[in-house]
N, CA, C and O of each residue as an XYZ file, in Angstrom:
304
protein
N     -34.139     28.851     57.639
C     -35.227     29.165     58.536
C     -35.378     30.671     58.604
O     -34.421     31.429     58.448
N     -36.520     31.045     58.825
C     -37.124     32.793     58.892
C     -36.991     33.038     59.774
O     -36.579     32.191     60.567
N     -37.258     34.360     60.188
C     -37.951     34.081     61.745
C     -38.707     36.057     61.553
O     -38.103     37.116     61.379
N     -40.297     35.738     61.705
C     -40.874     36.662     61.707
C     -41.601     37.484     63.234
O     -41.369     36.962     64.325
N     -41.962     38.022     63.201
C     -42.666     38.954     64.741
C     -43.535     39.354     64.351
O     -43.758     40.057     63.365
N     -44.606     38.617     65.689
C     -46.050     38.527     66.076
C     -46.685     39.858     66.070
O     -46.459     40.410     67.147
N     -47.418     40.616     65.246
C     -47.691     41.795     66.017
C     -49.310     41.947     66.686
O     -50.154     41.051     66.699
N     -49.418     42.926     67.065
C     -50.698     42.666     68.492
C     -51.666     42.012     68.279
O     -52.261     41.491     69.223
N     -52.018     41.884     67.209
C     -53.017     41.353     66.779
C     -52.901     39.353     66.750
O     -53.909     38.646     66.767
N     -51.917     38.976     66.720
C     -51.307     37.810     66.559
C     -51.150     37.600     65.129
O     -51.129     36.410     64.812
N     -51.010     38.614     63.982
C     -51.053     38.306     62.957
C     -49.325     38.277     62.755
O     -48.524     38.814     63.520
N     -49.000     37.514     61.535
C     -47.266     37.226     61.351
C     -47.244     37.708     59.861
O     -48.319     37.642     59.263
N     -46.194     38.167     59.214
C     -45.984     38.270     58.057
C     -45.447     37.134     57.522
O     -44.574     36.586     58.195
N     -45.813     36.555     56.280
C     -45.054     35.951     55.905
C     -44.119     36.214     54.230
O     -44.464     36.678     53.143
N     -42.662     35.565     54.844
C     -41.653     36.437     53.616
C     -41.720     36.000     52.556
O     -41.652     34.824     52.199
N     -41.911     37.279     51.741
C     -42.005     37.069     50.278
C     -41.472     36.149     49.488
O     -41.764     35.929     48.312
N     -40.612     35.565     50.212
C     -39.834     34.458     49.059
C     -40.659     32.719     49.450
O     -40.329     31.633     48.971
N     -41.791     33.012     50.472
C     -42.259     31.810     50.829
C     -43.688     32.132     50.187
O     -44.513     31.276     49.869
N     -43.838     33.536     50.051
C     -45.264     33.612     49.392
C     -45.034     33.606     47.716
O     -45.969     33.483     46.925
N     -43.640     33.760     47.327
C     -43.828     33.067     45.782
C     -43.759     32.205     45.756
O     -44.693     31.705     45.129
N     -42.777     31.219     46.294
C     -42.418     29.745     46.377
C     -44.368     29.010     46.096
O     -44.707     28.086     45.356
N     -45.075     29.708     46.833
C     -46.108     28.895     47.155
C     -47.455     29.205     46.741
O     -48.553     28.666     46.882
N     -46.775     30.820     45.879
C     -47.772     31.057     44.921
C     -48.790     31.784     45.932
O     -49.669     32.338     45.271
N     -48.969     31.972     47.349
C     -49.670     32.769     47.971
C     -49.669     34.311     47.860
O     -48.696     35.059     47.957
N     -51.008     34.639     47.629
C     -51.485     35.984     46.905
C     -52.494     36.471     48.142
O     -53.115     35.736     48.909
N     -52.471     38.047     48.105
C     -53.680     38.735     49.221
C     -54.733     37.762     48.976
O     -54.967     37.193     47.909
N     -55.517     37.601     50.405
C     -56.940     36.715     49.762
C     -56.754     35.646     50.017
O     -57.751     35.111     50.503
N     -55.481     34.704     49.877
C     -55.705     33.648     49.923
C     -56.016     33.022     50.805
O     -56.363     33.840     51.656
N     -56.192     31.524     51.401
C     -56.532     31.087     52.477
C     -55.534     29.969     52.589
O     -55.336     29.090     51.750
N     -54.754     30.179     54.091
C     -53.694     29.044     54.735
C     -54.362     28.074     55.719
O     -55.352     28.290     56.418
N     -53.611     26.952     55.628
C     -54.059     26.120     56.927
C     -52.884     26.384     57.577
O     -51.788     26.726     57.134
N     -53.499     26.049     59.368
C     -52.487     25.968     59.797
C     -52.899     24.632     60.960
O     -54.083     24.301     61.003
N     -52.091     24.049     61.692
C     -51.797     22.959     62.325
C     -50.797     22.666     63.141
O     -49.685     23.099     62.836
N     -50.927     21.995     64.169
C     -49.409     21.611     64.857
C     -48.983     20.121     65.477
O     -49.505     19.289     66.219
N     -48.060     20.229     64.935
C     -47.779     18.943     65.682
C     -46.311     18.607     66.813
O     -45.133     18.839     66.539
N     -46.800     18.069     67.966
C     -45.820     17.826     68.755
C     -45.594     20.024     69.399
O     -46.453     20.672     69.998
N     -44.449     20.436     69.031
C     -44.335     21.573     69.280
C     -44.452     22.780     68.349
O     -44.469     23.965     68.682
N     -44.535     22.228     67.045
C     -44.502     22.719     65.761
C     -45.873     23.195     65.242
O     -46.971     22.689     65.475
N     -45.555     24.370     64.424
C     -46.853     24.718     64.120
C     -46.788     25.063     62.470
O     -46.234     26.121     62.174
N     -47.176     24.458     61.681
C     -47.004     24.693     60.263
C     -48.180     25.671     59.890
O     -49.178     26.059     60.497
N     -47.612     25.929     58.547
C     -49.088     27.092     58.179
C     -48.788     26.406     56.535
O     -47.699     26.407     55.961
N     -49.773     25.983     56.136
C     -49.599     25.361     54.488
C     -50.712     25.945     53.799
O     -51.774     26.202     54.367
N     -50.439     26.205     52.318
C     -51.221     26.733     51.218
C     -52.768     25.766     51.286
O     -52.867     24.569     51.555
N     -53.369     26.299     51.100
C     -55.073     25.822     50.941
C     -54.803     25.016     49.596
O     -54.307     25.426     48.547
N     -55.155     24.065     49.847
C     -55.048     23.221     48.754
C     -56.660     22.800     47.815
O     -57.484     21.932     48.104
N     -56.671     24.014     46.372
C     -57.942     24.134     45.727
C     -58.516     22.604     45.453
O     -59.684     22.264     45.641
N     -57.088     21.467     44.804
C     -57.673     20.044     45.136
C     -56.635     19.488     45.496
O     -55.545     19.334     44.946
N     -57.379     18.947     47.263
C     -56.073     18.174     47.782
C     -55.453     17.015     47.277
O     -54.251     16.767     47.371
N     -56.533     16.128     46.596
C     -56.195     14.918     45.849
C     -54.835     15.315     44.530
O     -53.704     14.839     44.431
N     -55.416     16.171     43.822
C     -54.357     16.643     43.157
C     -53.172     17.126     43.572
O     -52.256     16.902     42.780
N     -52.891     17.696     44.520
C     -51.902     18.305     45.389
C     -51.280     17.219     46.262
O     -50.210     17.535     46.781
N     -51.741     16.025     46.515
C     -51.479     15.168     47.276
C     -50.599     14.232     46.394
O     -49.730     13.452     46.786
N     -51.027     14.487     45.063
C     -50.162     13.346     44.132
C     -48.775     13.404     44.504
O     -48.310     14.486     44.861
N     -47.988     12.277     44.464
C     -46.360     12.515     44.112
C     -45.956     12.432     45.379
O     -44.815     12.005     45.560
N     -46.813     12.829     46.608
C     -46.615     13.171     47.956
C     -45.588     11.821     48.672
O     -44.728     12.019     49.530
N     -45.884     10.658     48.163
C     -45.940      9.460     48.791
C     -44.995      8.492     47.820
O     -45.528      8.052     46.802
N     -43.758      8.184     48.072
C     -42.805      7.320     47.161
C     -43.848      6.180     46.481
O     -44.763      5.499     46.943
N     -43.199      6.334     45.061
C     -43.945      5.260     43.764
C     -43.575      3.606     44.460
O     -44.453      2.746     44.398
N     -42.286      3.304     45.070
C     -42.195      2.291     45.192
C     -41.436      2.170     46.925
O     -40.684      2.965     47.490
N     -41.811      1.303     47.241
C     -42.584     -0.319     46.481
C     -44.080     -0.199     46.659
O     -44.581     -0.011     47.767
N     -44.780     -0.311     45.556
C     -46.033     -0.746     45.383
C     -46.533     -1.624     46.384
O     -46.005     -2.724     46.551
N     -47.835     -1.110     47.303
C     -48.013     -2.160     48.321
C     -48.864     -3.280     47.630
O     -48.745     -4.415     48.091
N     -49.746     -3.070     46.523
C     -50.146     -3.611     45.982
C     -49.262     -4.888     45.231
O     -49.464     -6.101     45.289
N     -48.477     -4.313     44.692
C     -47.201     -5.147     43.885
C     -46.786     -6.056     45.117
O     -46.704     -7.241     44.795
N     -46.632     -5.910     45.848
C     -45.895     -6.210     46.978
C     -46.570     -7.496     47.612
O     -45.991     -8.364     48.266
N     -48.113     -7.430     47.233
C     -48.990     -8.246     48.033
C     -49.007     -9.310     46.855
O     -48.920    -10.524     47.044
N     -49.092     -8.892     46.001
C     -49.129     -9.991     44.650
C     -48.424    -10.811     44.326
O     -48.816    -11.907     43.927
N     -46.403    -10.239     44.490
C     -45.668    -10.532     44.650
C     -45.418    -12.122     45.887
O     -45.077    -13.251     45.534
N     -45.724    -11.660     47.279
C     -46.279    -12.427     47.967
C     -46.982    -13.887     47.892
O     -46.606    -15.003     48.253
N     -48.347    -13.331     47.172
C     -49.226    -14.527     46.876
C     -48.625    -15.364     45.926
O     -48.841    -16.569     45.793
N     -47.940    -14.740     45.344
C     -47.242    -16.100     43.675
C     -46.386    -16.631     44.784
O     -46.256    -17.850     44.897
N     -45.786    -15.798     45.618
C     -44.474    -16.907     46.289
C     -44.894    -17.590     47.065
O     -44.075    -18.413     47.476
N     -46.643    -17.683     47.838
C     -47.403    -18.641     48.436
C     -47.536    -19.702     47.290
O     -47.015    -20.816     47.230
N     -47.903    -19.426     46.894
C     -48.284    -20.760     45.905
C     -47.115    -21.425     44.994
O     -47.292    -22.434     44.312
N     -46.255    -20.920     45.060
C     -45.055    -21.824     44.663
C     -44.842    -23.140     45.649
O     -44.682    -24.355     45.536
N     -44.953    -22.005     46.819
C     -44.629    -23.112     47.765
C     -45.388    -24.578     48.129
O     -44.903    -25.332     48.972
């Protein structure tokens, strides 16, 4: 964990090893958000769909899962 200071403006630095990690360059544009007490600040995502891939475990397939299901209805 970091821990950076607010200056008057409410602007924060953020440390260089989170702006390579994330590939953030002058210019760029962050989101930020909070949840519960937390306040995240995440990279602008140019395509979220693309960026979203991988996000979400391959298995179990809910699809698979439902199919799976229906054959074991009809066995029965």
């Amino acid at each position: 964990m970091e821990s950076v200071k607010v200056l008057n403006k409410g602007q924060i630095v953020i440390p260089v090893a989170f702006r390579r990690k994330y590939a953030i360059k002058p210019g760029n544009q962050v989101q930020m958000f909070e949840y519960g007490r937390l306040i995240y600040i995440v990279p602008h995502a140019d395509d979220p769909v693309h960026d979203a891939k991988g996000c979400l475990p391959a298995e179990p397939s809910l699809s698979e899962e439902l199919l799976a299901d229906r054959q074991r209805e009809r066995k029965d």
